[in-house]
DRENVODO-203587 format. One line per field, with one value per residue (C-alpha): residue in three letters; x, y, z. Coordinates in steps of 0.1 Angstrom, whole numbers, always signed. Each point is the difference from the previous one (the first is absolute). Example, Ala and Ser with C-alpha at 12.3 -4.5 7.8 and 13.67 -1.06 7.14 Angstrom:
REM residues 2
rest	ALA, SER
x	+123, +14
y	-45, +34
z	+78, -7
END
This chain:
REM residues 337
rest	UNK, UNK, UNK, UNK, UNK, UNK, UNK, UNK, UNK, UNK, UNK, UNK, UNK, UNK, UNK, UNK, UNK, UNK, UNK, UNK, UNK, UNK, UNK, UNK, UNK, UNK, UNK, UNK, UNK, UNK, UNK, UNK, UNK, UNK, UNK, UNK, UNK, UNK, UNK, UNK, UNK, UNK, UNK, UNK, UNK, UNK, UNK, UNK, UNK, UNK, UNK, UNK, UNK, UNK, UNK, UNK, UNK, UNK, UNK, UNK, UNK, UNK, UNK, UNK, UNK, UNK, UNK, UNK, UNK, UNK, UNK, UNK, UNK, UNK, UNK, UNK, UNK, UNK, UNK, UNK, UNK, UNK, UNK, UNK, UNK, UNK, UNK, UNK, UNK, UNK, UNK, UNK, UNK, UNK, UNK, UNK, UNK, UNK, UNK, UNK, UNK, UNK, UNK, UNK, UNK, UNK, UNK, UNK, UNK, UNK, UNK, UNK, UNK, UNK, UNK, UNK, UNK, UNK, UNK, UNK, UNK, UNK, UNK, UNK, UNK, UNK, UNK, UNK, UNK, UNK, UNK, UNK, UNK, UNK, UNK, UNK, UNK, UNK, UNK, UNK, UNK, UNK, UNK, UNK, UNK, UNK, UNK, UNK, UNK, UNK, UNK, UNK, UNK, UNK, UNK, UNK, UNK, UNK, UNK, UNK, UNK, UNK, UNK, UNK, UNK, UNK, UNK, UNK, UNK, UNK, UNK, UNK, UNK, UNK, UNK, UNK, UNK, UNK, UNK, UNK, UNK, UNK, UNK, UNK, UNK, UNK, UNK, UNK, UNK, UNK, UNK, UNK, UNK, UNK, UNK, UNK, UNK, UNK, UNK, UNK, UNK, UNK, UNK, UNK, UNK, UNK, UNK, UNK, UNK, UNK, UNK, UNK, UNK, UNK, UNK, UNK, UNK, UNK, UNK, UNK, UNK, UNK, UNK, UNK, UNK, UNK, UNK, UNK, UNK, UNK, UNK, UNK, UNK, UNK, UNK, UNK, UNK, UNK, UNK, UNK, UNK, UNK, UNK, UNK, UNK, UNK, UNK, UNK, UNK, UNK, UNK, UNK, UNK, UNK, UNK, UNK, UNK, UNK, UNK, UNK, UNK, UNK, UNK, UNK, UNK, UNK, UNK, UNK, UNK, UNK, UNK, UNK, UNK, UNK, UNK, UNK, UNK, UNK, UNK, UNK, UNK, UNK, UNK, UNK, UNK, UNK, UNK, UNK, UNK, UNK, UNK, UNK, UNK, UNK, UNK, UNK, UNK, UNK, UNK, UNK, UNK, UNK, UNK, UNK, UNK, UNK, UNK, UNK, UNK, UNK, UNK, UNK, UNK, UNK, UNK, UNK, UNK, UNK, UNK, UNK, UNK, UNK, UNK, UNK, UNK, UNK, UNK, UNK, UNK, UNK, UNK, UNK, UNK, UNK, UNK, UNK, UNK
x	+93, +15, +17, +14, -11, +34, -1, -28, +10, +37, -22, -34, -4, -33, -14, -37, -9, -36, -29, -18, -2, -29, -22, -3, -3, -28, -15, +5, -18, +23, -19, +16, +17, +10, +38, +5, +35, -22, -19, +42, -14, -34, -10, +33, -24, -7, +35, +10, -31, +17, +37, -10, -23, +31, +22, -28, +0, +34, +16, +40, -2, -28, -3, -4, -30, +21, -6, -12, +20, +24, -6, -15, -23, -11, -4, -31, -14, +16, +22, +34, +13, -10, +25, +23, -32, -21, +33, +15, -34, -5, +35, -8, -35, +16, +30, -25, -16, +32, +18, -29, +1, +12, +23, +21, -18, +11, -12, +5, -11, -16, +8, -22, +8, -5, -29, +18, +15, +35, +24, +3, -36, -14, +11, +23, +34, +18, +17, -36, -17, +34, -3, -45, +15, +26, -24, -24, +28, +14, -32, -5, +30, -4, -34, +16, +0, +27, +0, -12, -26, -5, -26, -26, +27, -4, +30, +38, +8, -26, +15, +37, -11, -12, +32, +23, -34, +9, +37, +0, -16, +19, -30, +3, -30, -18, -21, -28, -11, -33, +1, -40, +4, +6, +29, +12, +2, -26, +32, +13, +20, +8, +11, +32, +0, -5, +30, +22, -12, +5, +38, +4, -15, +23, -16, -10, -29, -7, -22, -23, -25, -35, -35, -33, -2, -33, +1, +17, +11, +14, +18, +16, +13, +18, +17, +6, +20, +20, +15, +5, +15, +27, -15, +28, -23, -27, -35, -35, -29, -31, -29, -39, -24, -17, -15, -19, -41, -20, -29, -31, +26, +31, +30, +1, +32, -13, +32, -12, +26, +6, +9, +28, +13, +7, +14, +24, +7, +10, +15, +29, +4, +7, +26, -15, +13, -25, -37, -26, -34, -13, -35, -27, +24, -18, +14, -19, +16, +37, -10, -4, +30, +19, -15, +7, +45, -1, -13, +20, +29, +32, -7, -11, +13, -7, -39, -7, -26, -25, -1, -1, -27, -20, +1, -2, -17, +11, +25, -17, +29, +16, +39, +18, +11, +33, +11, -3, -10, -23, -34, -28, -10, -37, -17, -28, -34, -10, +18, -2, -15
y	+48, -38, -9, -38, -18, +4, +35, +5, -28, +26, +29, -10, -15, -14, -9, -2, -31, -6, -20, -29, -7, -25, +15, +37, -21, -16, +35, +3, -28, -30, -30, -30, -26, +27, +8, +34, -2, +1, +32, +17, -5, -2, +26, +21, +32, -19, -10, +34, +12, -25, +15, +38, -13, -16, +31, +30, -15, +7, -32, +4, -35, -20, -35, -12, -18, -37, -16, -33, +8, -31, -26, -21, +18, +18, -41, +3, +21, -9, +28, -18, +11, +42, +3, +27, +17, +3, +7, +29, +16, -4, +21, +25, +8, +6, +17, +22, +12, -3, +29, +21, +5, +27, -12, -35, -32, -34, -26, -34, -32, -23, -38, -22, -42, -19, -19, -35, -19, +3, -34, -21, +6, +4, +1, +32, +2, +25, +7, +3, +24, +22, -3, +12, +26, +12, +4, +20, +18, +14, +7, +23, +18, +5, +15, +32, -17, +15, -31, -34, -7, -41, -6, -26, -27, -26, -27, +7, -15, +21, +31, -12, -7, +36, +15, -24, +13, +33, -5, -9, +31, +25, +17, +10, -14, -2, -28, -10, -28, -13, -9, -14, -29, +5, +24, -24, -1, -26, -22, +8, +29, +20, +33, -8, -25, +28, +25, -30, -8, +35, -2, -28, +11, -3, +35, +21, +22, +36, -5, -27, -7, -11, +3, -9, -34, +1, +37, +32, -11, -33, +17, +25, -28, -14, +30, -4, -32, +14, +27, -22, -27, +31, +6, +16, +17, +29, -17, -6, -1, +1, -11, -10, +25, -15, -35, -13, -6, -19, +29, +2, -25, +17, +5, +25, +19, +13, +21, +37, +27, +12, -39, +2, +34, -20, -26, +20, +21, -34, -14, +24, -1, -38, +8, -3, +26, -10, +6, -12, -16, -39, -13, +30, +29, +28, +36, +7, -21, +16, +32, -4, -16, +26, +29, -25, -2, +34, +12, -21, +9, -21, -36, -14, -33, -34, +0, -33, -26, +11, +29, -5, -23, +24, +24, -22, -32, -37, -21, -31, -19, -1, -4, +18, -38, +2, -17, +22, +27, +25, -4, +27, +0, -7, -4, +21, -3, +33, +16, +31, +9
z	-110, -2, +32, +10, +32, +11, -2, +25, +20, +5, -1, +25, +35, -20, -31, -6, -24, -10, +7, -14, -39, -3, +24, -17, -34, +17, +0, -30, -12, -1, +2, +20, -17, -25, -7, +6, -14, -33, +12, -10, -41, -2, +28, +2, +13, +32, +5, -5, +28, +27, -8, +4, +32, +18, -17, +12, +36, +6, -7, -8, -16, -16, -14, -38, -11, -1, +29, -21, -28, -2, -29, +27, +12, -33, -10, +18, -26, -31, +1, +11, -37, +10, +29, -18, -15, +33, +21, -20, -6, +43, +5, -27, +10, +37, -17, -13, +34, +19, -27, +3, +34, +19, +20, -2, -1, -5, -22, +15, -23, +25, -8, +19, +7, -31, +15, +0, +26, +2, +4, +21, +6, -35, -34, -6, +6, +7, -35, -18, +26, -9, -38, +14, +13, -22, -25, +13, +21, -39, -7, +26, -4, -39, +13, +19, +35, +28, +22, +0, +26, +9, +26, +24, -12, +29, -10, +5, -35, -18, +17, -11, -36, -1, +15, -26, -32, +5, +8, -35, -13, +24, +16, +32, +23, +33, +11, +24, +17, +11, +39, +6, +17, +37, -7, -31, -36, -15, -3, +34, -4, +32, +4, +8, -24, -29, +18, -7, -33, -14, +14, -28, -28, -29, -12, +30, +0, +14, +26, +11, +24, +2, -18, +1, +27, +25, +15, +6, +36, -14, -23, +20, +26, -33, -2, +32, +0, -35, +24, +33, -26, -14, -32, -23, -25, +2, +12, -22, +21, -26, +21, -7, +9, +25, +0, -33, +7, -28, -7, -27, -20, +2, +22, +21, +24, +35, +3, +4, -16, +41, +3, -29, +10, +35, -17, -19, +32, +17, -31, -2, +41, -5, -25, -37, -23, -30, +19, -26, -4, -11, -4, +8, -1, -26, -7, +34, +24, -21, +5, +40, -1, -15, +23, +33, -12, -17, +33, +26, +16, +7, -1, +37, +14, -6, +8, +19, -13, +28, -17, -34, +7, +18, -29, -34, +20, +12, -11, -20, +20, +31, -14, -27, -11, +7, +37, +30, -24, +20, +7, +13, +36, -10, -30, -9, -15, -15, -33, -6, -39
END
């Protein structure tokens, strides 16, 4: 049963996205420094085991194995020449899942930054992170994907390159930002700063929002500040389960699935429409987050930021970034997980 994005966007108050990608291939036995992009052709049974976990949780949208698929990044392992190959095969494995499902689910192709620093910081303009983009945005599309899926980009400019990429391919597309600096992109980004940047974009996305960043409380004051700041499109909010800890050599999430289903409860009352999952979030954590919004009623008010971090934990900062933007009464030590 294919459906679009914009479909259930018309048709749903919200939409259930999924949870993390390298984590669960983690489980599976990724090792680090590893592409996992690479896992789409030489392990396709794996990738196939993360799409029906996201899918059998309840997840009305799930991302493509691509997150590192760009020429640049596949550089890293002398694969820059395999971005069609490894894309297309992502989006069909997923296309695979998604039409055996028994109810709609959409196949979004993540695109994540090219891993270079864009001008006039670094090297890349504008024009060649497009022509990045473009490629692996075809790709994608060739493969079966419904909607293009760029996320944790950090820069304006990168952002912009993938709205003009895709523009060029006529996809439509949501994108994500990663706020994990004090309520900031890496490159300074606010969330007001992102509202406005979306109203420019020469090829306008979906939705948009945030992912990943420092916690689920951080996360959820971004989407805060893209509602205060008049947001004009449906609201991401994919946050980390929990905070990372460094355990018997691996990285682990403390966020309990109780945490996420709070999260996503919260989520929608600060105005996201897409609820999903980043770093830690297995089919567990989805499926208590799909009981928690099946099972809510009509969406609550704004909570405040006393309360969201009383039930997900403390802010890692005491502003959202942006000036006079609102800060909790107290901080608190203790996070729940």
């Amino acid at each position: 049963m294919r459906s679009t994005l914009q479909d259930l966007l018309s048709e749903r108050d919200w939409i259930l996205a999924d949870g993390a990608t390298g984590t669960n291939l983690f489980n599976m036995g990724l090792e680090s420094g590893e592409a996992p992009e690479l896992w789409n052709i030489d392990a396709p049974e794996k990738i196939l085991a993360l799409y029906r976990g996201a899918s059998d949780a309840g997840s009305d949208l799930f991302l493509t194995n691509s997150f590192g698929g760009n020429a640049s990044r596949l550089a890293l392992h002398e694969a820059s020449d395999r971005v069609s190959e490894i894309n297309k095969k992502a989006a069909m494995l997923a296309r695979e899942v998604a039409d055996a499902s028994d109810s709609p689910v959409v196949v979004a192709g993540s695109m994540g930054p090219t891993g270079e620093i864009m001008q006039p910081h670094g090297p890349l303009s504008i024009e060649a992170a497009a022509d990045l983009f473009e490629e692996q945005a075809e790709a994608l599309m060739e493969g079966g994907a419904d909607v293009l899926w760029v996320e944790t980009i950090s820069a304006p400019e990168e952002f912009t390159a993938a709205s003009i990429g895709i523009g060029r391919v006529g996809a439509p597309w949501c994108g994500t930002m990663s706020f994990d600096t004090s309520g900031r992109t890496m490159m300074g980004l606010t969330s007001a700063d992102m509202v406005r940047l979306v109203a420019e974009l020469p090829h306008a996305p979906l939705a948009f929002g945030a992912n990943c960043g420092v916690g689920a409380s951080d996360l959820l004051r971004t989407v805060i500040g893209f509602r205060d700041a008049g947001a004009p499109l449906p609201v991401i909010a994919k946050g980390n389960a929990g905070i990372p800890k460094y355990v018997d050599g691996h990285i682990h999430y403390d966020g309990t699935p109780e945490l996420m289903a709070d999260y996503a409860l919260l989520a929608r009352d600060c105005g996201a429409r897409i609820i999903g999952g980043c770093c830690g979030t297995t089919p567990a954590h989805l499926l208590a987050m799909r009981k928690a919004l099946e099972n809510a009623g009509d969406r609550g008010g704004v909570p405040s930021l006393d309360t969201i971090a009383a039930r997900l934990g403390a802010f890692s900062s005491d502003s959202d970034g942006t000036e006079g933007g609102p800060k909790p009464e107290r901080q608190r030590r203790r996070r729940r997980g």
